[in-house]
KEKE-3310 file (N, C-alpha, C; in steps of 0.2 Angstrom, whole numbers, plus 5000, padded with zeros to 4 digits):
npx = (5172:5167:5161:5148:5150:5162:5164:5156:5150:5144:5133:5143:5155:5157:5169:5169:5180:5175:5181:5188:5176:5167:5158:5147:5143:5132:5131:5125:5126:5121:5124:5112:5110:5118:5125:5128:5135:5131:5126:5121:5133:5139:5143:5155:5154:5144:5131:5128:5115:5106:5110:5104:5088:5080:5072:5074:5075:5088:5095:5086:5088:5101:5111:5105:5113:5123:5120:5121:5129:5137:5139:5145:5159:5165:5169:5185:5193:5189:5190:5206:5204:5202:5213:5218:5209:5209:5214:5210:5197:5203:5209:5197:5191:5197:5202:5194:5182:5165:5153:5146:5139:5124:5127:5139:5150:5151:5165:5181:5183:5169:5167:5173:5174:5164:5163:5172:5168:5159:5163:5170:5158:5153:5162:5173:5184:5194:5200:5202:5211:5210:5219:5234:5240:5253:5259:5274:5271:5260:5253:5257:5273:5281:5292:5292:5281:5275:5286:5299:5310:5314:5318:5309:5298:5292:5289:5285:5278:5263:5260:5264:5261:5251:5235:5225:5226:5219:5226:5223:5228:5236:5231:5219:5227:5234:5220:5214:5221:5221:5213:5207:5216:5217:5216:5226:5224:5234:5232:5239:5241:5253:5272:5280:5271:5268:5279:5282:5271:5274:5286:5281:5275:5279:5287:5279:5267:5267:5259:5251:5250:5256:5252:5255:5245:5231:5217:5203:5208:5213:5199:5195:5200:5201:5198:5187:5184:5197:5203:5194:5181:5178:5174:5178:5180:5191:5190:5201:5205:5213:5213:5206:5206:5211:5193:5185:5191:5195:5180:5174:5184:5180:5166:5166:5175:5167:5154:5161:5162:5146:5144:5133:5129:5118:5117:5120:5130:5146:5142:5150)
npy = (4978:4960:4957:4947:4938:4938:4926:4918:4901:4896:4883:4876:4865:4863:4860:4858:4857:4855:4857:4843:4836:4834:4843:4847:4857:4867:4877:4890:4906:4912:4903:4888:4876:4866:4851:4838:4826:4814:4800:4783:4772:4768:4752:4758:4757:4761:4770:4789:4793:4783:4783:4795:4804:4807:4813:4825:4843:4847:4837:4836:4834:4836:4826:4818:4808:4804:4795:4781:4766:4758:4770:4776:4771:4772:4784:4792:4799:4793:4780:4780:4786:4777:4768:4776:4773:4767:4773:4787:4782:4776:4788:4797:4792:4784:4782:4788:4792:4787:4788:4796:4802:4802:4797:4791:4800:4802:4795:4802:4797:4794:4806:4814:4804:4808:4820:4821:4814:4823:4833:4829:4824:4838:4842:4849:4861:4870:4869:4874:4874:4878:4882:4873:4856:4853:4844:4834:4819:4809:4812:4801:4797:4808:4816:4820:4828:4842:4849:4857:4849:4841:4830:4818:4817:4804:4798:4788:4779:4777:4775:4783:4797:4810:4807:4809:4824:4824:4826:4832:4841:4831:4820:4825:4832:4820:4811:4819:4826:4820:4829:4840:4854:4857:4867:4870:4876:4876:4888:4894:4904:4904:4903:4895:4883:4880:4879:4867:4860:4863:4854:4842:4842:4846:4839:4829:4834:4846:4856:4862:4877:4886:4895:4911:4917:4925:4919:4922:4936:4934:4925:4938:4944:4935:4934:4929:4931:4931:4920:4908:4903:4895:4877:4867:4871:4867:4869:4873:4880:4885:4880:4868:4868:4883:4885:4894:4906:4898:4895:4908:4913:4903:4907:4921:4917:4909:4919:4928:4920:4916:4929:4940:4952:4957:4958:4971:4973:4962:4954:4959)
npz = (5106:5103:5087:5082:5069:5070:5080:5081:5081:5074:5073:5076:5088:5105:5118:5131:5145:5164:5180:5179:5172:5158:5147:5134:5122:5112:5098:5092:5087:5101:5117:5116:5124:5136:5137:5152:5151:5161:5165:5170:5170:5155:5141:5133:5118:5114:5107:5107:5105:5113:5126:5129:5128:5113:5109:5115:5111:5109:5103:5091:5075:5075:5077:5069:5054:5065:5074:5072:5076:5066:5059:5064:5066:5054:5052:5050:5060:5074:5071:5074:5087:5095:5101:5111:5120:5132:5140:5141:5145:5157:5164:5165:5175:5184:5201:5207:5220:5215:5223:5231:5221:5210:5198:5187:5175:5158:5148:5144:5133:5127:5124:5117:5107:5100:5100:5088:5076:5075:5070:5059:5052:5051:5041:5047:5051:5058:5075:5092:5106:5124:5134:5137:5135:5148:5155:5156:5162:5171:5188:5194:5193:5202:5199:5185:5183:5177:5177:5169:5160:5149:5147:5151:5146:5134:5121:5115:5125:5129:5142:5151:5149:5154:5158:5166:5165:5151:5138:5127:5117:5110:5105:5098:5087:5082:5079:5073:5061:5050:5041:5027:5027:5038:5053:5068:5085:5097:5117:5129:5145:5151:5147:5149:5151:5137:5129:5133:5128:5117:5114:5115:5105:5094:5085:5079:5073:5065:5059:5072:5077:5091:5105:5116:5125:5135:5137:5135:5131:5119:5113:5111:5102:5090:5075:5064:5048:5046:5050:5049:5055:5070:5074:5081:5096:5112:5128:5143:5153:5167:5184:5195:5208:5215:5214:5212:5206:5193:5188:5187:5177:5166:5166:5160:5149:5139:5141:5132:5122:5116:5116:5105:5092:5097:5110:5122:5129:5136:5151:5165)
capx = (5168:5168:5154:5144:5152:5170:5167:5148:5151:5135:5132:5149:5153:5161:5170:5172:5182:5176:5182:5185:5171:5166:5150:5146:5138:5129:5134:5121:5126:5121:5123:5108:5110:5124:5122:5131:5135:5132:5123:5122:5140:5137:5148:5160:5155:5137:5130:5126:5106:5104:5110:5101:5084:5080:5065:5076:5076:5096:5099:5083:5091:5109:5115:5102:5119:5127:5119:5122:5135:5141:5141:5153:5164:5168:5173:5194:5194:5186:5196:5211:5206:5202:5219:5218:5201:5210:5220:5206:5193:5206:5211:5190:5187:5201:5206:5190:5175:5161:5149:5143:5134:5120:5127:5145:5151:5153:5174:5184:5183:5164:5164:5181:5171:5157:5166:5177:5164:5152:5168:5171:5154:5153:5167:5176:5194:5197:5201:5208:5212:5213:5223:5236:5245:5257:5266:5276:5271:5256:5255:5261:5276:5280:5298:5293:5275:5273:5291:5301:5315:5310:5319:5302:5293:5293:5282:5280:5276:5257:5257:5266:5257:5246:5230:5221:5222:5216:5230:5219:5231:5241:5224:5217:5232:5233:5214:5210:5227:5220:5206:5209:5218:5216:5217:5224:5229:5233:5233:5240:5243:5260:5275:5283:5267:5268:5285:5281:5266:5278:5291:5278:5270:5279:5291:5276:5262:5271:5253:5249:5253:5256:5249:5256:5239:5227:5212:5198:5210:5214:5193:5190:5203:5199:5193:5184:5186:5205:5207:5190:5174:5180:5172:5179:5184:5190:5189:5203:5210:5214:5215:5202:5208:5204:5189:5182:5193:5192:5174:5175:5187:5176:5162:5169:5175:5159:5152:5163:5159:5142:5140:5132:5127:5110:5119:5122:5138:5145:5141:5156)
capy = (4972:4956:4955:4941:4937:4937:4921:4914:4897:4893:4873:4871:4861:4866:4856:4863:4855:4860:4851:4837:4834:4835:4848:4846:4863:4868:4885:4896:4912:4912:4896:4884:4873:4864:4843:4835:4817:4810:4795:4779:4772:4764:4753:4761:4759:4763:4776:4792:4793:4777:4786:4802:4803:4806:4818:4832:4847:4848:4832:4834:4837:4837:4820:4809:4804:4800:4788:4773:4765:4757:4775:4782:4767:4774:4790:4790:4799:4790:4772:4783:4787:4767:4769:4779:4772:4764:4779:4790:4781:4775:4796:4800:4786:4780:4785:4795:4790:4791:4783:4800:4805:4800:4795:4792:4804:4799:4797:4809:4793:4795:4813:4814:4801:4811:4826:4821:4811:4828:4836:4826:4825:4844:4844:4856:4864:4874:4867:4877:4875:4885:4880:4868:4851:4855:4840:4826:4815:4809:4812:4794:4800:4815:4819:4823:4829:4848:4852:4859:4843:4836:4821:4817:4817:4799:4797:4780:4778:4783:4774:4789:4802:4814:4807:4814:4830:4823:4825:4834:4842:4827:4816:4828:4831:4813:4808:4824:4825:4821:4833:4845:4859:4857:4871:4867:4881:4878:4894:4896:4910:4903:4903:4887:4878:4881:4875:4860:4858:4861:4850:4836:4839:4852:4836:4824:4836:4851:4858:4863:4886:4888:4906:4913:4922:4925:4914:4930:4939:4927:4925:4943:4945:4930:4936:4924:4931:4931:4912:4904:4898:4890:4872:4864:4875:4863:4874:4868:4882:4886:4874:4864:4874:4887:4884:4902:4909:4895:4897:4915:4913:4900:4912:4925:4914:4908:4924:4931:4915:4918:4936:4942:4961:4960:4959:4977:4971:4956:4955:4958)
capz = (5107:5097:5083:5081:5064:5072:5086:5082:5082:5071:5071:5079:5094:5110:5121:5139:5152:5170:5186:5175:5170:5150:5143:5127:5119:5101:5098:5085:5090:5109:5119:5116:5131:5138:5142:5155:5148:5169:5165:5171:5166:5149:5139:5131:5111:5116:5105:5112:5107:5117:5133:5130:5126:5106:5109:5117:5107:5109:5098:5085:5068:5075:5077:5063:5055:5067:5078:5072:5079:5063:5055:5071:5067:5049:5054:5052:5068:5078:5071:5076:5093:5099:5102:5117:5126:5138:5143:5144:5153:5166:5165:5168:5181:5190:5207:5209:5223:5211:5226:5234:5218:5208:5190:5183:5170:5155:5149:5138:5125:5123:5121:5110:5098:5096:5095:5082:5074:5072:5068:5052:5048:5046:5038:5050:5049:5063:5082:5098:5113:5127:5142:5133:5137:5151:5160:5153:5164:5175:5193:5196:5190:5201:5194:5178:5182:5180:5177:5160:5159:5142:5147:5156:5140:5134:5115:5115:5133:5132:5150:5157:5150:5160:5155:5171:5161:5146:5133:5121:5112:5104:5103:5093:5080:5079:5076:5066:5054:5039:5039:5024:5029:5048:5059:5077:5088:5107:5119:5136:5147:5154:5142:5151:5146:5129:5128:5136:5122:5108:5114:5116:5101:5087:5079:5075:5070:5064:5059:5074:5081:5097:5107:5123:5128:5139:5132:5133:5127:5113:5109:5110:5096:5086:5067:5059:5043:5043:5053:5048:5060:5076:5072:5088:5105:5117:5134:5150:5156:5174:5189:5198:5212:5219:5212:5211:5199:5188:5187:5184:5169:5162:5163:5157:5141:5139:5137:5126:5115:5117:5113:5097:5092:5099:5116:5121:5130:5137:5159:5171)
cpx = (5169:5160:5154:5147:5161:5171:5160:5152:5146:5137:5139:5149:5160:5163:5174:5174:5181:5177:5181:5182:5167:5159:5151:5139:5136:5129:5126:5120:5127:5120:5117:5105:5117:5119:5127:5130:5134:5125:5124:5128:5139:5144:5151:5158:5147:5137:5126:5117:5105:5104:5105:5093:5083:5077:5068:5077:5083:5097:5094:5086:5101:5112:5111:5105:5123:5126:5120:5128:5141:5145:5148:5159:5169:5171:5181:5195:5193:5189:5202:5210:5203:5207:5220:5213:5203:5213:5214:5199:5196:5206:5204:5191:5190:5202:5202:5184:5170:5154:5145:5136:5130:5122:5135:5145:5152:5162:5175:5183:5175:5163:5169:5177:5167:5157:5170:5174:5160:5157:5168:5164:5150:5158:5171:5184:5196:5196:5205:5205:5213:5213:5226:5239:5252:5263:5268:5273:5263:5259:5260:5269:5279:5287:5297:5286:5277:5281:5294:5306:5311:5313:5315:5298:5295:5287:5280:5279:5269:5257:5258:5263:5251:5237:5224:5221:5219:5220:5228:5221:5235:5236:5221:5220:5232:5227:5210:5216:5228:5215:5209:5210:5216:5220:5221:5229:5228:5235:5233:5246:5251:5265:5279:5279:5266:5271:5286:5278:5270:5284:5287:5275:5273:5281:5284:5271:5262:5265:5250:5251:5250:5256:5250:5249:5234:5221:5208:5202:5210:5207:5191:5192:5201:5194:5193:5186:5191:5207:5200:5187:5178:5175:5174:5181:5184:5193:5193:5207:5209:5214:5207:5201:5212:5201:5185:5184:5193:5187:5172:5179:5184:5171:5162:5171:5169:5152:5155:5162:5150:5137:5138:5130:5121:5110:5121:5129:5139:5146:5146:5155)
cpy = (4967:4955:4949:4937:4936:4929:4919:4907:4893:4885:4871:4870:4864:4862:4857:4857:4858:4855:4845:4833:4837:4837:4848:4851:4864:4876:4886:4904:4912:4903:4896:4883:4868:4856:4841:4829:4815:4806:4787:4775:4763:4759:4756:4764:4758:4769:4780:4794:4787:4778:4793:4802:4806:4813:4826:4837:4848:4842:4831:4837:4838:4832:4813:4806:4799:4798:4783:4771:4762:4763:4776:4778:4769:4780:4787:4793:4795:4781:4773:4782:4780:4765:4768:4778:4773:4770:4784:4789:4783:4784:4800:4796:4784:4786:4789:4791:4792:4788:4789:4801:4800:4796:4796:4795:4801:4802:4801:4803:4793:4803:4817:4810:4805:4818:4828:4818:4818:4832:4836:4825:4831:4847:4852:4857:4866:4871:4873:4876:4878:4881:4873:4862:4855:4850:4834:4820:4816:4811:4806:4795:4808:4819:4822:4826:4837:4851:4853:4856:4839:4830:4817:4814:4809:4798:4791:4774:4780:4780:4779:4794:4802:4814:4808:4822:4829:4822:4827:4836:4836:4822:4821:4829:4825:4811:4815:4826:4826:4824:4837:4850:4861:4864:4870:4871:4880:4885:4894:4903:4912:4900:4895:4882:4876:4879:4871:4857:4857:4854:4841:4833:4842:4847:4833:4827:4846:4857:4862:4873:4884:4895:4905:4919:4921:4923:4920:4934:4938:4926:4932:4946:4942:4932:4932:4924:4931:4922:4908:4905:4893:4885:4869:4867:4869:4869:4870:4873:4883:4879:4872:4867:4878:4888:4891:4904:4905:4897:4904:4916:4910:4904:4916:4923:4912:4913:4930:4926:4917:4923:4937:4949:4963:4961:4967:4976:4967:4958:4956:4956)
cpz = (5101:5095:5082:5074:5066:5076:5085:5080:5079:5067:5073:5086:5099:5118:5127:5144:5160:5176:5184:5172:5162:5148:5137:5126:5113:5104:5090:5085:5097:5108:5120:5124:5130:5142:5145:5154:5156:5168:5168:5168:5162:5143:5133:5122:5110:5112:5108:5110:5111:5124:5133:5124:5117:5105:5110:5111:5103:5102:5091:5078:5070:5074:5072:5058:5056:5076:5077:5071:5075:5060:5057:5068:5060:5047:5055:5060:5074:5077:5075:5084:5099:5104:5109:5120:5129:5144:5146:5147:5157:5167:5168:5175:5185:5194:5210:5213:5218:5217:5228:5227:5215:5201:5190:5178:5163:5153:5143:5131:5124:5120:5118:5105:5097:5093:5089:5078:5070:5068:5060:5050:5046:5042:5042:5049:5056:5070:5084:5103:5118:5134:5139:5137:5140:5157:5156:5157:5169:5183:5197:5197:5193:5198:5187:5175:5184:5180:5171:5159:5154:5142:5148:5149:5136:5127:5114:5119:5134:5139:5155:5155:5152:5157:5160:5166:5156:5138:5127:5114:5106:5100:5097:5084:5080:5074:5069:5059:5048:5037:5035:5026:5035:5050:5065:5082:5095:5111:5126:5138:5150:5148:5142:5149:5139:5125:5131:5131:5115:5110:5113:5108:5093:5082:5074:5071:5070:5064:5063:5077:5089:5100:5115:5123:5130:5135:5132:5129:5117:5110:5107:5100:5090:5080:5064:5051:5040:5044:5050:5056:5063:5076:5079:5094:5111:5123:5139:5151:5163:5178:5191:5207:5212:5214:5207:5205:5193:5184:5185:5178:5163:5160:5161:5148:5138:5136:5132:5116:5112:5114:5107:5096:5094:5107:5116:5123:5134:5147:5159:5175)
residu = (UNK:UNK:UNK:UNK:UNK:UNK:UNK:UNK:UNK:UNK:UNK:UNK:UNK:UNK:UNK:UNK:UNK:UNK:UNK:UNK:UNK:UNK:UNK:UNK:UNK:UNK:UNK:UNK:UNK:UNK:UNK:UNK:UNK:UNK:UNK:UNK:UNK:UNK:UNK:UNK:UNK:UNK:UNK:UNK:UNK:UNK:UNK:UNK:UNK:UNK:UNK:UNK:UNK:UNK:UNK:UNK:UNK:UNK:UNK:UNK:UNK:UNK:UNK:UNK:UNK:UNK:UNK:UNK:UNK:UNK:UNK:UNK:UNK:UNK:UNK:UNK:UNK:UNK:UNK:UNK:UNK:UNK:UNK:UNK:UNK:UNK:UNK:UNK:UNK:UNK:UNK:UNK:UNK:UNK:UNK:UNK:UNK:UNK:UNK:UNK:UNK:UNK:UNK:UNK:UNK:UNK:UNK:UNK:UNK:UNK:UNK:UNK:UNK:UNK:UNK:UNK:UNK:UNK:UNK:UNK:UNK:UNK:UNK:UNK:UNK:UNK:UNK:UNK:UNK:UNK:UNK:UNK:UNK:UNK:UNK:UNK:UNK:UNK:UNK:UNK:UNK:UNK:UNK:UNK:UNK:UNK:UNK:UNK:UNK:UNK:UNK:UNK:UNK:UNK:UNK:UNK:UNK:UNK:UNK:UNK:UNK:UNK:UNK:UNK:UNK:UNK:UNK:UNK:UNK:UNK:UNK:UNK:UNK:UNK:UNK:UNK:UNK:UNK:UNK:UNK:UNK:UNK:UNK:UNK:UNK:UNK:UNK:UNK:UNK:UNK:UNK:UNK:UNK:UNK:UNK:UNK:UNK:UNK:UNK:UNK:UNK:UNK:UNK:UNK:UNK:UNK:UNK:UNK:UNK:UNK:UNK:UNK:UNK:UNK:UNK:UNK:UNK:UNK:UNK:UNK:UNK:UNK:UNK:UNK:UNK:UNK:UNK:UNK:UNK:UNK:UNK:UNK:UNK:UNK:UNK:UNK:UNK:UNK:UNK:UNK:UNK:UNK:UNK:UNK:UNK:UNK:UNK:UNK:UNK:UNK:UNK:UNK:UNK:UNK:UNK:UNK:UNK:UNK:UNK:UNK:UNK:UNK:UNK:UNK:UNK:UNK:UNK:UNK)
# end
C-alpha cells in the first residue's frame, strides 16, 4: 500500500479532467473538496475570487496572493500562456450546446492560469500527467487525428492542434520551463501514445520523461522521497466513452491519491 508520505500532495494542486470538463482540488493528505469552475461565463482575464465567493473555506488562506489580477499578470507562466487563450477557450467551448444546462464551464485558459499561477507561487517543481497528448491533429483534421504518421504533426500550426483535448502536455512545458529544476513526467498506458507525445514534444523540451504505464499503477509506485512532492497532477486518462470505466479509473486514482496511513485500505 502507498504511505501517506510517498503520494500526500500537501498544499498541492490537482488538476482533474473528467468529461472535459476541469475540477480543481487542494490536496492535504486526503481530499479537502473538489470545485467545479461552472459559473456563469466570465471574461476571460477575470480573476478567480470575483467568480467564487471569497468566504468559502476552500479559497481562505490559499489564494490571498493571488487574486489580484495585476499580481496573476506577473506570473512568467501565465504571460507565456496568453499565447494559447484563443486555442483553449475555442477547445472548452466551441461546438458544444451549452443551452440545456444551468451555467458555462469555465475554459482550460482560466484554470491553466490559476494552476500555473499557484504553481509558481509555491515554488513548485514537480508536474505529471496521466493520460498523455495523443493526436497530431484535431478532429477537423481526421487524416491525421489519432493516427501514428508524424507527418500530421505540424509545430507551428497551433490551428491544427487537438485542442478539444487540451494539449496539456506541450502547454505546460512551454509556460512552466523556466521553473528551477522542473519535473514534468507524462504517463500513458498505450505505447503508440507515448510515441506520438515524444514526437510532438521530446525535440523542443527535452526536460520532459516519458512512462508507458498504467496510471494506478504508476501513483501506487510513485516515491516521493526518491522523485520529490507531486506539486501539479494533471488527471485525463481514459475516454469520455464508455463512460463507466472512465469514471471507475478516475476513482480509483483518486483514491490512491488520497490515501494516507490512517485509512486502513484504499475501497475496491
Amino acid at each position: 500500500m502507498v504511505a501517506a508520505t510517498r503520494l500526500q500532495l500537501a498544499a498541492g494542486i490537482c488538476i482533474v479532467v473528467l468529461m472535459q470538463l476541469a475540477i480543481l482540488s487542494l490536496f492535504s493528505g486526503k481530499l479537502r473538496q473538489i470545485w467545479l469552475p461552472h459559473g456563469p461565463r466570465e471574461e476571460e482575464n477575470r480573476c478567480l475570487a470575483r467568480a467564487v465567493p471569497t468566504t468559502s473555506p476552500f479559497w481562505h488562506g490559499v489564494y490571498e496572493d493571488y487574486t489580484d489580477p495585476d499580481l496573476q499578470l506577473q506570473r512568467p507562466s501565465v504571460l507565456k500562456l496568453s499565447k494559447y487563450r484563443r486555442f483553449l477557450v475555442a477547445g472548452t467551448l466551441a461546438q458544444q450546446d451549452w443551452s440545456r444546462y444551468g451555467a458555462v464551464p469555465a475554459t482550460r485558459f482560466e484554470t491553466l492560469k490559476r494552476a500555473f499561477g499557484d504553481f509558481e507561487a509555491r515554488r513548485g517543481r514537480v508536474v505529471v500527467e496521466l493520460g498523455t497528448s495523443r493526436s497530431f491533429t484535431h478532429g477537423g483534421i481526421p487524416a491525421g487525428c489519432n493516427v501514428n504518421d508524424g507527418a500530421y504533426w505540424h509545430p507551428a500550426t497551433m490551428e491544427d492542434w487537438d485542442w478539444g483535448a487540451g494539449m496539456f502536455l506541450r502547454v505546460a512545458a512551454d509556460c512552466l520551463g523556466h521553473v528551477p529544476l522542473l519535473s514534468l513526467t507524462t504517463v500513458d498506458l498505450q505505447r503508440d501514445h507515448i510515441a506520438r507525445a515524444r514526437r510532438m514534444n521530446a525535440a523542443d523540451f527535452p526536460f520532459i520523461t516519458f512512462v508507458v504505464a498504467d496510471s494506478v499503477a504508476f501513483l501506487e509506485a510513485y516515491d516521493v522521497a526518491a522523485k520529490g512532492q507531486i506539486d501539479l497532477l494533471y488527471m485525463d486518462t481514459a475516454d469520455v466513452h464508455p463512460i463507466e470505466p472512465s469514471a471507475e479509473l478516475h476513482l480509483r486514482e483518486a483514491q490512491v491519491i488520497t490515501w494516507t496511513q490512517d485509512d486502513a485500505r484504499i475501497p475496491s
